[in-house]
C-alpha positions in Angstrom: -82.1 56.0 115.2 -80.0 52.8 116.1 -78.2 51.0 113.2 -80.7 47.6 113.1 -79.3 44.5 111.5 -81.9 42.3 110.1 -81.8 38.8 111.5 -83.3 36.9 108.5 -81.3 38.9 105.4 -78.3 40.9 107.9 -79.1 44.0 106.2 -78.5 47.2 108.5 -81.2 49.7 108.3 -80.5 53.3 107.4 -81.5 56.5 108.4 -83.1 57.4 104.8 -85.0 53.8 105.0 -88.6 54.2 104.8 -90.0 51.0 105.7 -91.6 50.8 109.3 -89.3 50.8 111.8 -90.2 47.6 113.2 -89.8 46.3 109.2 -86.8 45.3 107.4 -86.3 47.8 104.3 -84.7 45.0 102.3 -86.5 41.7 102.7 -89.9 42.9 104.4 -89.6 40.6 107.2 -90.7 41.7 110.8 -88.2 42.2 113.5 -88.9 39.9 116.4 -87.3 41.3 119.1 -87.8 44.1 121.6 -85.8 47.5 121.0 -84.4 50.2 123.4 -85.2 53.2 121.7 -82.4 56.1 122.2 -85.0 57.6 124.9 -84.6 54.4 127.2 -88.1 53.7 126.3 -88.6 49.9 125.4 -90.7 48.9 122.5 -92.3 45.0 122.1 -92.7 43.8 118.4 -94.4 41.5 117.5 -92.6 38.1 116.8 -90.3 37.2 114.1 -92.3 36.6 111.0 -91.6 36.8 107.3 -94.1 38.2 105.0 -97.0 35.5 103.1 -95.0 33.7 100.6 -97.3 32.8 97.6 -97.7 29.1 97.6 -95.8 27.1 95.3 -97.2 26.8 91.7 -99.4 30.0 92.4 -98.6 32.0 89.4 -96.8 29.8 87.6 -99.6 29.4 84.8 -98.2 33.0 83.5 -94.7 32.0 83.7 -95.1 28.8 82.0 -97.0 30.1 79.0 -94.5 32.5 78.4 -91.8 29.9 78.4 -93.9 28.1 76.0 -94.1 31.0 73.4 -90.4 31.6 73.5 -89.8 27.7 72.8 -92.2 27.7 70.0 -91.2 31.2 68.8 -87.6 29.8 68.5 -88.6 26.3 67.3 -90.5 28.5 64.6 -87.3 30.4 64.0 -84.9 27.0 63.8 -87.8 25.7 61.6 -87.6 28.2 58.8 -83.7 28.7 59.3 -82.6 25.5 58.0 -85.8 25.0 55.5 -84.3 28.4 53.7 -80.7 27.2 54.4 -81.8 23.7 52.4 -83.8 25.1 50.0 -80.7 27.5 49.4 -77.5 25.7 50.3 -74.9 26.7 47.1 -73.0 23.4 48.5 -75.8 20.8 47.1 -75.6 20.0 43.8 -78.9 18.4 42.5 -80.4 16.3 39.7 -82.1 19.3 37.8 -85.5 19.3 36.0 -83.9 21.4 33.0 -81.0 20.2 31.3 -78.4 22.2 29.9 -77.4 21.8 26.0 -74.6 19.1 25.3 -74.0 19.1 28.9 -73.1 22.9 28.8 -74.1 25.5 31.3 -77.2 27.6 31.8 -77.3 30.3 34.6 -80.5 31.9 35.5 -80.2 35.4 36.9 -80.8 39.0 36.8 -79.2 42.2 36.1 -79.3 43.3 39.8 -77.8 40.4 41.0 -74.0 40.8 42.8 -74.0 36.9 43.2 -75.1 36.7 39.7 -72.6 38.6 38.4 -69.7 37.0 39.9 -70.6 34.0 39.1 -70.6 35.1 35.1 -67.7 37.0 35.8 -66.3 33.5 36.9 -67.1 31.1 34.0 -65.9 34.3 31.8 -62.5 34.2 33.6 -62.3 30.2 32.9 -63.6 30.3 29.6 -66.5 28.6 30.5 -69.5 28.9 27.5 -72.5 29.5 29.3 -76.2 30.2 28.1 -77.8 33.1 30.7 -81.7 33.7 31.4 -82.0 37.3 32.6 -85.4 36.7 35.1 -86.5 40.1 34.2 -86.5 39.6 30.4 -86.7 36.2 29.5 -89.9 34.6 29.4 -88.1 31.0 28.6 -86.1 31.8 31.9 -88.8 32.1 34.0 -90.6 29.2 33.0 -87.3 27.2 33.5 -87.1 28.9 37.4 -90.2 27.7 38.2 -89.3 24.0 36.9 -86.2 24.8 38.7 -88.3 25.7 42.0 -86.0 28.5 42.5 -86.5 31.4 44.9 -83.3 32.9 44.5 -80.7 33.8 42.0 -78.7 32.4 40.5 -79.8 29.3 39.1 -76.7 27.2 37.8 -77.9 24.3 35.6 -74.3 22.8 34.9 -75.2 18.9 32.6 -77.7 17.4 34.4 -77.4 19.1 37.8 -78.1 22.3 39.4 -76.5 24.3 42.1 -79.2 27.0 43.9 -77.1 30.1 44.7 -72.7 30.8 44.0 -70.4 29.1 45.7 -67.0 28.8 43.4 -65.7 25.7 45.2 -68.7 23.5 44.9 -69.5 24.9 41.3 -65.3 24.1 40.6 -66.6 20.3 41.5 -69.1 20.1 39.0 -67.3 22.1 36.1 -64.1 19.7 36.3 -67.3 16.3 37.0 -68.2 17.2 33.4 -65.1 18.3 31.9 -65.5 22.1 31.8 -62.8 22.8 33.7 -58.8 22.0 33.8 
């Protein structure tokens, strides 16, 4: 078998092709020329055309709904990323529906809690006096959450404001705002 080269995609048939022999393997179009077979005998193929393109838009329908769900899906996604982030960003510090005591420092949490417990462990270390609701004990505490509109622990209710979740710089801030902290 002679080594054809394709005239629309140049790619040189092989001897394990299986396409038609008056086919190209790679792109499907038809060879347009005649060919000398290795016996001398001439072959006529029919003329140069490529195979029936689907016509523009055909299809699309499938393609574009797809595209569609995958926006919305990640629109969906974004959407309840930064609603949780909000709800939960340990940065804000809030105006707060409970108030602690002589502008002292309440801290709702629970036992399991690793956030929880360094953030006691913190006002411990800094001789912070602090008032705790343990969620799973405290009646009062869970009352105050859900004033609180937590979701997640801990709660810090430092004066006046509250801080959803630990973060030691932004509850620094507020400690030293009120006088807590040196």
């Amino acid at each position: 078998m002679d080594n054809i080269q394709c005239p629309k995609c140049s790619y040189i048939r092989k001897e394990t092709d299986v396409a038609p022999d008056w086919q190209c393997p790679l792109c499907q179009v038809v060879y347009a020329k005649a060919r000398t077979l290795s016996g001398g005998h001439q072959v006529e193929l029919p003329s140069l055309t490529a195979p029936a393109e689907v016509p523009k838009g055909a299809g699309s329908f499938g393609l574009k709904l797809m595209k569609l769900c995958i926006g919305c899906f990640v629109l969906l996604v974004l959407f309840f990323a930064y609603n949780i982030h909000h709800k939960f960003d340990s940065t804000r510090v809030e105006t707060s529906a409970v108030l602690a005591p002589d502008n002292g420092v309440i801290i709702y949490s629970t036992s399991r809690c690793g956030y929880c417990s360094i953030a006691k462990k913190y006002l411990a270390d800094n001789n912070v006096v602090f008032q705790e609701y343990d969620l799973d004990t405290s009646e009062k505490g869970r009352q105050d959450f859900a004033k609180l509109g937590g979701w997640g622990v801990p709660v810090i209710v430092v004066g006046d404001k509250r801080i959803y979740g630990y973060n030691e710089k932004t509850l620094s801030n507020l400690l030293r705002s009120k006088g807590l902290l040196r």
